[in-house]
FIROMI-145553 format. One record per residue (C-alpha): residue number from 1; residue in one letter; x, y, z. Coordinates in Angstrom, 1 decimal, always signed. Example, Ala and Ser with C-alpha at 12.3 -4.5 7.8 and 13.67 -1.06 7.14 Angstrom:
BEGIN
n: 1, res: a, x: +12.3, y: -4.5, z: +7.8
n: 2, res: s, x: +13.7, y: -1.1, z: +7.1
***
This chain:
BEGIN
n: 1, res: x, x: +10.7, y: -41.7, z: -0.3
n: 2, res: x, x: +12.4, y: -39.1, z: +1.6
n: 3, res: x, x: +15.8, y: -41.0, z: +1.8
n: 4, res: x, x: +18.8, y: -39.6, z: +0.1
n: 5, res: x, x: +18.9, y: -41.3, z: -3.9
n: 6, res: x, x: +21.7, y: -43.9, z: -4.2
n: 7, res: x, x: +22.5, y: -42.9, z: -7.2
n: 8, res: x, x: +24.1, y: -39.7, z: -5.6
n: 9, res: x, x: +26.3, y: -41.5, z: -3.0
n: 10, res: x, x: +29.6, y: -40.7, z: -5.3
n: 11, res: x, x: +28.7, y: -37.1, z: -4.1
n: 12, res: x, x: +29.4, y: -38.2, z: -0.4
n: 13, res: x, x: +33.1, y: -38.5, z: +0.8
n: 14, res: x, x: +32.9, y: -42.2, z: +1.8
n: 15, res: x, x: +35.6, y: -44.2, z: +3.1
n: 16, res: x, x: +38.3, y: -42.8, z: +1.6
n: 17, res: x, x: +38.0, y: -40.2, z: +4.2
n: 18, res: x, x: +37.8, y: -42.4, z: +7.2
n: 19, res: x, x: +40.3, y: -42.5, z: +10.4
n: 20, res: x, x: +43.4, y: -44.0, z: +7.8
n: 21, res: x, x: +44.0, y: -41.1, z: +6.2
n: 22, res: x, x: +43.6, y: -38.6, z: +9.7
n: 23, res: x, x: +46.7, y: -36.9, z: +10.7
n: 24, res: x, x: +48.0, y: -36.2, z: +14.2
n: 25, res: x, x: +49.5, y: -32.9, z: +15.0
n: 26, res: x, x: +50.5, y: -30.9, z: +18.3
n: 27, res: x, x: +49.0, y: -27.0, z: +17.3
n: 28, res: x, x: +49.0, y: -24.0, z: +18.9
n: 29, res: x, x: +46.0, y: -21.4, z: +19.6
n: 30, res: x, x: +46.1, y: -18.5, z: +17.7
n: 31, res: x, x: +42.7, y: -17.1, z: +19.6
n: 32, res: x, x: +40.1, y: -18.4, z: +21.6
n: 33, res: x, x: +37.1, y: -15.7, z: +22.0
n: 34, res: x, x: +33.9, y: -15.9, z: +23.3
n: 35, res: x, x: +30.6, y: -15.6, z: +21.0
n: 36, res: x, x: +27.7, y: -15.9, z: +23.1
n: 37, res: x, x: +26.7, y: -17.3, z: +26.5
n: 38, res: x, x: +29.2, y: -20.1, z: +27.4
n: 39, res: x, x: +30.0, y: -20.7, z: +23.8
n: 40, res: x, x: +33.4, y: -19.8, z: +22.2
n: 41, res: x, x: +35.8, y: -20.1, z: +19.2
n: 42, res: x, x: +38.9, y: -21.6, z: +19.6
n: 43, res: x, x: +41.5, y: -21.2, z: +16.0
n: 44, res: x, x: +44.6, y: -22.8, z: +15.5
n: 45, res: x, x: +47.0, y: -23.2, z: +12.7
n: 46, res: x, x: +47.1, y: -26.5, z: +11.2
n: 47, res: x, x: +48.0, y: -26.3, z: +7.4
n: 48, res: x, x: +47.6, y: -30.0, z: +6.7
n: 49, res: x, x: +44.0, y: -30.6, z: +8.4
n: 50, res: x, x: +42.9, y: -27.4, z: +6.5
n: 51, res: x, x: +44.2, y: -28.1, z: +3.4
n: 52, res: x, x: +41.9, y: -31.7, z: +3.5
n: 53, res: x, x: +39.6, y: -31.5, z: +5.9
n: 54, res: x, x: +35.7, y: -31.4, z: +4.6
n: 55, res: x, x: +32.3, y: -29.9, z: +5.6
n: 56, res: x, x: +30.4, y: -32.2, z: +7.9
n: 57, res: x, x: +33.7, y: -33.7, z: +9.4
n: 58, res: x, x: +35.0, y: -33.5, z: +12.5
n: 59, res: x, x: +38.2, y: -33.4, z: +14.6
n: 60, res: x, x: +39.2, y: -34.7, z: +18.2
n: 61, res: x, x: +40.7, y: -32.2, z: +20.7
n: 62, res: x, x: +43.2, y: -33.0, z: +23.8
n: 63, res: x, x: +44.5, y: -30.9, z: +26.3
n: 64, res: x, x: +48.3, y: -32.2, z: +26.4
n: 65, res: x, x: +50.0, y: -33.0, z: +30.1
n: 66, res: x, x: +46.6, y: -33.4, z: +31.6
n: 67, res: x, x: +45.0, y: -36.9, z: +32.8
n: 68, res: x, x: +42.0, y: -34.7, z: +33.4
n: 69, res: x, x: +40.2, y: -35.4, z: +31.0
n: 70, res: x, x: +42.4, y: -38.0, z: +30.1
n: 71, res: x, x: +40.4, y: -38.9, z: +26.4
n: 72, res: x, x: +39.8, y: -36.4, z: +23.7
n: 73, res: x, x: +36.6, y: -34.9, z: +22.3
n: 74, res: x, x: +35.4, y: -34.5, z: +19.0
n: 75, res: x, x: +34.7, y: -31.5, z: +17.6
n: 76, res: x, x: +33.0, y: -30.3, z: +14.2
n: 77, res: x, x: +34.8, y: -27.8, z: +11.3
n: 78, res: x, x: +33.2, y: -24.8, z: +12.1
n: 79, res: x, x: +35.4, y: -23.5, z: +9.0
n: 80, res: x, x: +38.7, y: -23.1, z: +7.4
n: 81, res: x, x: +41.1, y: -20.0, z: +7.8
n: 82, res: x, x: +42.6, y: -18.2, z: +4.9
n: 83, res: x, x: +46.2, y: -16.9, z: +4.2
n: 84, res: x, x: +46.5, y: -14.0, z: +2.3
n: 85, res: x, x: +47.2, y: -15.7, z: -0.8
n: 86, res: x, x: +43.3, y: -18.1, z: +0.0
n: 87, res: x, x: +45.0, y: -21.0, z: +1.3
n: 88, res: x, x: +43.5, y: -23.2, z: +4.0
n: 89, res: x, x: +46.1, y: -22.4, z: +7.0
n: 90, res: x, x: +44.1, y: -22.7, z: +10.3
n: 91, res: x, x: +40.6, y: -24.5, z: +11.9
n: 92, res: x, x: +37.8, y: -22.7, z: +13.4
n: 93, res: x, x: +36.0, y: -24.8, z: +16.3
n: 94, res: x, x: +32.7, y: -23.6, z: +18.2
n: 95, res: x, x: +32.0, y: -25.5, z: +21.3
n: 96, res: x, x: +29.8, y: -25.1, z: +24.0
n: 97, res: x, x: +31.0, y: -25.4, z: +27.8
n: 98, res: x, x: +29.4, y: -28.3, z: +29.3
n: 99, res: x, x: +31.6, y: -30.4, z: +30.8
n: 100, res: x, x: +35.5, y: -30.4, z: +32.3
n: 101, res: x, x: +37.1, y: -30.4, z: +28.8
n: 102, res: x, x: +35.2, y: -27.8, z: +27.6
n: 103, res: x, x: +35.9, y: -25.5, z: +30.4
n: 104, res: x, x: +38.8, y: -26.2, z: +30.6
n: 105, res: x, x: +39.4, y: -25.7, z: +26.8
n: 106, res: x, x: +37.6, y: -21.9, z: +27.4
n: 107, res: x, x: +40.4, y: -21.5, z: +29.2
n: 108, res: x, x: +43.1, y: -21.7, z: +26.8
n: 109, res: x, x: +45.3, y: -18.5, z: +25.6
n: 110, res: x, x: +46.8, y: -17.8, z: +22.5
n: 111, res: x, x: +50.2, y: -19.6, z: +22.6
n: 112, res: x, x: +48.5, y: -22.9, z: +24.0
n: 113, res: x, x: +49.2, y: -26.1, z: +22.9
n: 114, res: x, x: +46.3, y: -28.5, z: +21.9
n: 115, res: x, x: +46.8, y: -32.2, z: +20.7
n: 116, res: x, x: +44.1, y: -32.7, z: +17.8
n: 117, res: x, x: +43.6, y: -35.2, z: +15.1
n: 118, res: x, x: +41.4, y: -35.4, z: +12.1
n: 119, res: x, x: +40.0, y: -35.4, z: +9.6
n: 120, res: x, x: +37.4, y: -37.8, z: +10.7
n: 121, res: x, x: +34.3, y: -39.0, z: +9.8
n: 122, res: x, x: +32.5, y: -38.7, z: +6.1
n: 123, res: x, x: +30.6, y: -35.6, z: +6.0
n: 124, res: x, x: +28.0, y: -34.0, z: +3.6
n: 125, res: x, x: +27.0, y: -35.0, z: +0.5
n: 126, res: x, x: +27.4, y: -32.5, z: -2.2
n: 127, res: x, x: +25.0, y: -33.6, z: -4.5
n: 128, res: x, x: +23.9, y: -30.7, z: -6.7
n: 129, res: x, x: +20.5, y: -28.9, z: -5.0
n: 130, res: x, x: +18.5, y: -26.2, z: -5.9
n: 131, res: x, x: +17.9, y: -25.1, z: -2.2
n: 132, res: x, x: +19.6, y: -26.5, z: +0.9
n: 133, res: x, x: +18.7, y: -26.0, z: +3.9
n: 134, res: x, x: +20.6, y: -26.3, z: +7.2
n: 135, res: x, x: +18.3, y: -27.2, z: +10.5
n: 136, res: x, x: +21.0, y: -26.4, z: +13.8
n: 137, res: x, x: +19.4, y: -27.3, z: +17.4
n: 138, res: x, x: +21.5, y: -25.9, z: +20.5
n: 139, res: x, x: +25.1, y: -26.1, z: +19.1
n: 140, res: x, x: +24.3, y: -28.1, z: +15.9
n: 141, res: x, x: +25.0, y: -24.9, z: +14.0
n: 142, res: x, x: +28.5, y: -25.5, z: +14.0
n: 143, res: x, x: +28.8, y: -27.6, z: +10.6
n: 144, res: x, x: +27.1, y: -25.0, z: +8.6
n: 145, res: x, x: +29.2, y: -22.4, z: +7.9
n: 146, res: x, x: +31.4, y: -24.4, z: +5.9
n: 147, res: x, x: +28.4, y: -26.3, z: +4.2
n: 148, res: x, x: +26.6, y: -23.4, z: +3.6
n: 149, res: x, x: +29.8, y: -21.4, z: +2.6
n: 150, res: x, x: +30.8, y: -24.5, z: +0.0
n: 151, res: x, x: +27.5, y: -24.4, z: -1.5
n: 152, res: x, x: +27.2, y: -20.6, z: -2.2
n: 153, res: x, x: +30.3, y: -21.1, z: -4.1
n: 154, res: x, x: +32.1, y: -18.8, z: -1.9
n: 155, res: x, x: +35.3, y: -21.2, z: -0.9
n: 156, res: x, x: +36.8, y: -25.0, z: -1.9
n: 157, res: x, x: +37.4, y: -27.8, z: +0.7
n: 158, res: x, x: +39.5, y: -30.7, z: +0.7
n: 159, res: x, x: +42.7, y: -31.7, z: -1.1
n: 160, res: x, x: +40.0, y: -34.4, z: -3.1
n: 161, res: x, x: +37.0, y: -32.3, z: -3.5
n: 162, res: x, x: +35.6, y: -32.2, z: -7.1
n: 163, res: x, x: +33.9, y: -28.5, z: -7.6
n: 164, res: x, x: +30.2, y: -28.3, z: -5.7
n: 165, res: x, x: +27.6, y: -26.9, z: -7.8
n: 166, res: x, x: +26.6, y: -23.7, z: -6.8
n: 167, res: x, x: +22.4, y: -23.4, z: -4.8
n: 168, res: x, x: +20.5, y: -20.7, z: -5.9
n: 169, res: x, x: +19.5, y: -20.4, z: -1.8
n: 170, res: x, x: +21.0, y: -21.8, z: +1.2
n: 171, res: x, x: +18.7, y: -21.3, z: +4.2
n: 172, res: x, x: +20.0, y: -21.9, z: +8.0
n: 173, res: x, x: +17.3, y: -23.0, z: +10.5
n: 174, res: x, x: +18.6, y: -21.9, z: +14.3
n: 175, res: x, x: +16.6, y: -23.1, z: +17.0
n: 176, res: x, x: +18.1, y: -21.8, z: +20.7
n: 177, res: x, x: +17.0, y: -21.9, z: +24.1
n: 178, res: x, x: +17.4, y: -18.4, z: +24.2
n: 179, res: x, x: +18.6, y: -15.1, z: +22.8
n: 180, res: x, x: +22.4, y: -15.2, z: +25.0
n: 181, res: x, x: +22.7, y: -18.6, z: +23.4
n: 182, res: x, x: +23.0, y: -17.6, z: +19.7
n: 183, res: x, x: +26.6, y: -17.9, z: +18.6
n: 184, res: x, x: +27.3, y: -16.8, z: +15.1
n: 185, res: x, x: +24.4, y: -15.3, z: +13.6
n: 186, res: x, x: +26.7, y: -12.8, z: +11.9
n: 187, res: x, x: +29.1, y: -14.9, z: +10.3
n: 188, res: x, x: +26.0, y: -17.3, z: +8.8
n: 189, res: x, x: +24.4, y: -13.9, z: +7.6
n: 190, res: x, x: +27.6, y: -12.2, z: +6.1
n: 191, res: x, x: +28.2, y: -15.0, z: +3.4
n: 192, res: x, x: +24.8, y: -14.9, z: +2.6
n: 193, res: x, x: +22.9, y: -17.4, z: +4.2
n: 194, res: x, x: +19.1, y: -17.2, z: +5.0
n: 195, res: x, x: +19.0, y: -16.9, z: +8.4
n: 196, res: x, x: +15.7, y: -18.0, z: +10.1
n: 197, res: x, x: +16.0, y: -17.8, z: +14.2
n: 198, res: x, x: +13.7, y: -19.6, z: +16.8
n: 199, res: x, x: +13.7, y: -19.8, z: +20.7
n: 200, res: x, x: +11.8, y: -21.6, z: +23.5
n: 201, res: x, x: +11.6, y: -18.5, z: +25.4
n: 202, res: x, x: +10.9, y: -16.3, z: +22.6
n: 203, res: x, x: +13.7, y: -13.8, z: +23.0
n: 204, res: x, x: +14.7, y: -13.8, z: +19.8
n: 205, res: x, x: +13.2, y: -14.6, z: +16.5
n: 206, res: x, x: +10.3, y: -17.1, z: +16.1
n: 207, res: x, x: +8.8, y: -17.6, z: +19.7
n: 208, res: x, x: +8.5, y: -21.8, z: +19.3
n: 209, res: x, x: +10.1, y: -24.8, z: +17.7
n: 210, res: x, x: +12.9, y: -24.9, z: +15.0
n: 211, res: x, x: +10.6, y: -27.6, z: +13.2
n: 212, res: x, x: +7.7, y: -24.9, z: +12.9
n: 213, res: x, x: +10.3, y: -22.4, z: +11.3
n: 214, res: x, x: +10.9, y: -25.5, z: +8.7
n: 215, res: x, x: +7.7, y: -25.3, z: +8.0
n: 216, res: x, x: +7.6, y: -22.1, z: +6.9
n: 217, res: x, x: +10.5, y: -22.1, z: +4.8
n: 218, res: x, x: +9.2, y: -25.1, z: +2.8
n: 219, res: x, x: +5.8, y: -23.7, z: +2.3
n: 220, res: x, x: +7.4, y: -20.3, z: +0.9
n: 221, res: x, x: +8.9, y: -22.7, z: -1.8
n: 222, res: x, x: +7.0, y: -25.7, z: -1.8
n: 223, res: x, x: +8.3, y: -26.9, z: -5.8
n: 224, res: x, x: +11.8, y: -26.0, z: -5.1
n: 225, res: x, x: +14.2, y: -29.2, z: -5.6
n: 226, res: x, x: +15.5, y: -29.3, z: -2.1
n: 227, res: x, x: +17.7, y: -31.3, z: +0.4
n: 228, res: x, x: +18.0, y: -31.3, z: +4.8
n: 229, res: x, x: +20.9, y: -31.1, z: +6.5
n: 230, res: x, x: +20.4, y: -31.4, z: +10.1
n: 231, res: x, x: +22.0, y: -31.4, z: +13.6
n: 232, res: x, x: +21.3, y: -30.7, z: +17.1
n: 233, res: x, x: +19.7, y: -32.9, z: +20.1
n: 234, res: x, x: +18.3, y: -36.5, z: +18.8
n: 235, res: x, x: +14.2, y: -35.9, z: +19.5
n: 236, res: x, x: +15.0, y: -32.6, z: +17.1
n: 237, res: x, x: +16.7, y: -34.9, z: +14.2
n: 238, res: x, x: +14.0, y: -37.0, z: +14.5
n: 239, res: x, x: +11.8, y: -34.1, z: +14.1
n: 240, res: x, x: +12.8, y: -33.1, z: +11.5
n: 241, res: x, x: +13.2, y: -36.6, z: +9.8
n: 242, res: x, x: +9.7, y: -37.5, z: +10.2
n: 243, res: x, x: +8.7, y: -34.2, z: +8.4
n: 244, res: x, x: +10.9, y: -34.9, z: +5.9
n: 245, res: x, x: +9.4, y: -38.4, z: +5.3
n: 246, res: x, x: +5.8, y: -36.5, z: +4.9
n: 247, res: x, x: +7.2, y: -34.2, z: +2.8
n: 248, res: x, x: +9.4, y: -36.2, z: +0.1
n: 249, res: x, x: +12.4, y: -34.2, z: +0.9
n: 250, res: x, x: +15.2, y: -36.2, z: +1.4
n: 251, res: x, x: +17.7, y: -34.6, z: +4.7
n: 252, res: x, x: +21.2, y: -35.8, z: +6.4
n: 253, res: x, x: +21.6, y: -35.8, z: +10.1
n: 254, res: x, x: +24.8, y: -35.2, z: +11.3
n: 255, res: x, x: +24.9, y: -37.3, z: +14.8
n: 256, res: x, x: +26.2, y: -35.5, z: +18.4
n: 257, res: x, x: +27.3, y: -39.1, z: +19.2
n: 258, res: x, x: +29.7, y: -39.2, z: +22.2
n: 259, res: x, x: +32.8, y: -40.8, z: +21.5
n: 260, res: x, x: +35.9, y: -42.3, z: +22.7
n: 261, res: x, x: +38.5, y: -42.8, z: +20.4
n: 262, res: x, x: +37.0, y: -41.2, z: +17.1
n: 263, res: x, x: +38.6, y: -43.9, z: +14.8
n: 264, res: x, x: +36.4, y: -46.7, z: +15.0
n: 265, res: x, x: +38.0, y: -48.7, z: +17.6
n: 266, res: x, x: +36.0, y: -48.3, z: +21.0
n: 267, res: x, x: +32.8, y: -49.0, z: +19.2
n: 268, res: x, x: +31.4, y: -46.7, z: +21.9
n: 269, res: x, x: +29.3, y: -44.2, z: +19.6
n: 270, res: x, x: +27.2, y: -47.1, z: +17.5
n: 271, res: x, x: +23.9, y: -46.3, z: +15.8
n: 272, res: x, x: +21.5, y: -48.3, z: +15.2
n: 273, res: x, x: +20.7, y: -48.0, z: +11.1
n: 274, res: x, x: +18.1, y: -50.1, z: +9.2
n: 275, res: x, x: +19.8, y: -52.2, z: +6.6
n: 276, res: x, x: +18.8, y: -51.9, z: +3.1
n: 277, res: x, x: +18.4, y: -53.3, z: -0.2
n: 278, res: x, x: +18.4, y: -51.2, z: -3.8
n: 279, res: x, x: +18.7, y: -48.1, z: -1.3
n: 280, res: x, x: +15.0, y: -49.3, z: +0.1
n: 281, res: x, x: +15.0, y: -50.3, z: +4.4
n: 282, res: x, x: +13.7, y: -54.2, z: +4.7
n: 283, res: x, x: +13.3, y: -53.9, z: +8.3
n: 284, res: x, x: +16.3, y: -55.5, z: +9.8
n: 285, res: x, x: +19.0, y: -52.9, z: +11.3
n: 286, res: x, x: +22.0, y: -52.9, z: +13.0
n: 287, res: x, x: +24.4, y: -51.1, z: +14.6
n: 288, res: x, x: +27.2, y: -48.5, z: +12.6
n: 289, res: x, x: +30.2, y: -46.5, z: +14.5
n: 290, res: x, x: +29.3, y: -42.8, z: +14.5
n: 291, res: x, x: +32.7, y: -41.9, z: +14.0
n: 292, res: x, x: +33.2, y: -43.6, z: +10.6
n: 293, res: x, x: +30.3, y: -44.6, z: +8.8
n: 294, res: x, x: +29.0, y: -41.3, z: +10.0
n: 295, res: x, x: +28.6, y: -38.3, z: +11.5
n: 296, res: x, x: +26.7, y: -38.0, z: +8.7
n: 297, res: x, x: +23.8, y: -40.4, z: +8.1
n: 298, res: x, x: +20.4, y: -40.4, z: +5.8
n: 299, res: x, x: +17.7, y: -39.7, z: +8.2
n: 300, res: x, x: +15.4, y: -42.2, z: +6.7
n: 301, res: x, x: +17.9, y: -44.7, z: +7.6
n: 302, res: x, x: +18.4, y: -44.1, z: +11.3
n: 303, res: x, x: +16.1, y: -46.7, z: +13.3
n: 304, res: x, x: +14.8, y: -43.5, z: +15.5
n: 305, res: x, x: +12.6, y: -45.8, z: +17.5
n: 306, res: x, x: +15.5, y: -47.6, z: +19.2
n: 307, res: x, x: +17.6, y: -44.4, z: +20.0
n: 308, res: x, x: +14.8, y: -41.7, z: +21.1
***
């Protein structure tokens, strides 16, 4: 089975973590600056969400005094900032402009005023692994720094978090569209994550399919005791879930969902997930909210058929 083992779920954050125990705060914009075609990184201060927030979780973002957009957006931890002294001060977000909100978000200047909320959602697990490694479609990279960052050892998260246990490797899959589209390469590199680049138009590394550079990286260590952590566009998750399944690894997917209200109320971002018994699927699903009992879901879970 390539589903993630039950007997690890103390590892995940669970509900504990959910919408209750979020916090609301008016911040302001320390910098907002652009890292690659149409995709930028907007930082504020916000002691309180660093101090608890965790890898895999995510925030939602309003522009105050504006009816346009009226609702918010959520928004992954790209990573915590540090005061001088190592405390979590300040939130990293990397977003891609594709809408109104996010345009007009690329427009903000240091001294702005955002509304946010968060933490939300459950994130990773951090179950003890040999080798993770990350697969990022489009802008699905943005969870990884943290999760790769937290399992090199490099940095804490969470007010909660027990200590992670440190990979030998961490490995980052990055599949873009093309080269002016890959936003962050240096930071992922610079704590010491395996980088491993692909592009449909081959303009920078592997000329093909993020999947196919999967491949490769499990074939160079085909014994290793490793785990998936996925995100990007749906047909890519399920990708990458079915070649999990084949290959007995068991992988996350962190869900690009859209959502309303980001605390389980609009029931606008529902999933559909098989049910299960003794951690094994019987066939019968049923919908779960994105925004609580996710972002982060076991692949092998996810009824794929019904949403791809």
């Amino acid at each position: 089975m390539s589903s993630i083992d039950p007997s690890t779920a103390e590892h995940a954050p669970g509900s504990t973590h959910y919408a209750d125990r979020a916090g609301q705060y008016q911040v302001r914009v320390s910098e907002n600056i652009q890292l690659a075609q149409d995709t930028y990184r907007v930082r504020f201060h916000c002691p309180q969400m660093a101090a608890s927030i965790l890898p895999g979780q995510f925030l939602m973002i309003r522009l105050p005094g504006r009816d346009d957009p009226l609702l918010a957006r959520p928004f992954a931890l790209y990573d915590t900032v540090l005061d001088e002294a190592g405390t979590p001060v300040g939130i990293d977000v990397v977003y891609l402009v594709v809408g109104k909100m996010t345009r007009r978000l690329a427009e903000c200047q240091a001294g702005d005023v955002l509304e946010v909320w968060g933490p939300l959602g459950n994130g990773f697990s951090t179950a003890p692994v040999e080798h993770l490694i990350m697969v990022a479609g489009g802008i699905g990279q943005t969870p990884f720094l943290a999760l790769g960052r937290q399992f090199l050892g490099q940095r804490p998260y969470g007010l909660e978090s027990r200590p992670v246990e440190k990979s030998a490797s961490v490995t980052l899959c990055y599949g873009v569209r093309s080269a002016a589209l890959l936003a962050g390469a240096d930071d992922f590199r610079s704590c010491g994550i395996d980088l491993r680049i692909s592009s449909d138009d081959g303009s920078v590394g592997h000329h093909g399919l993020v999947t196919e550079v999967l491949e490769q990286v499990l074939a160079e260590k085909p014994a290793a005791n490793c785990r998936l952590a996925c995100c990007g566009p749906e047909p890519m998750l399920q990708a990458v879930a079915a070649l999990a399944r084949q290959r007995h690894v068991p992988a996350e997917v962190s869900l690009e969902t859209p959502m309303a209200c980001g605390i389980g109320i609009c029931f606008s971002c529902v999933v559909p997930v098989k049910q299960c018994d003794q951690g094994q699927p019987d066939g019968d699903w049923d919908y779960k909210r994105t925004c609580v009992d996710g972002p982060v879901f076991d692949a092998a879970q996810i009824h794929w058929q019904k949403i791809c």
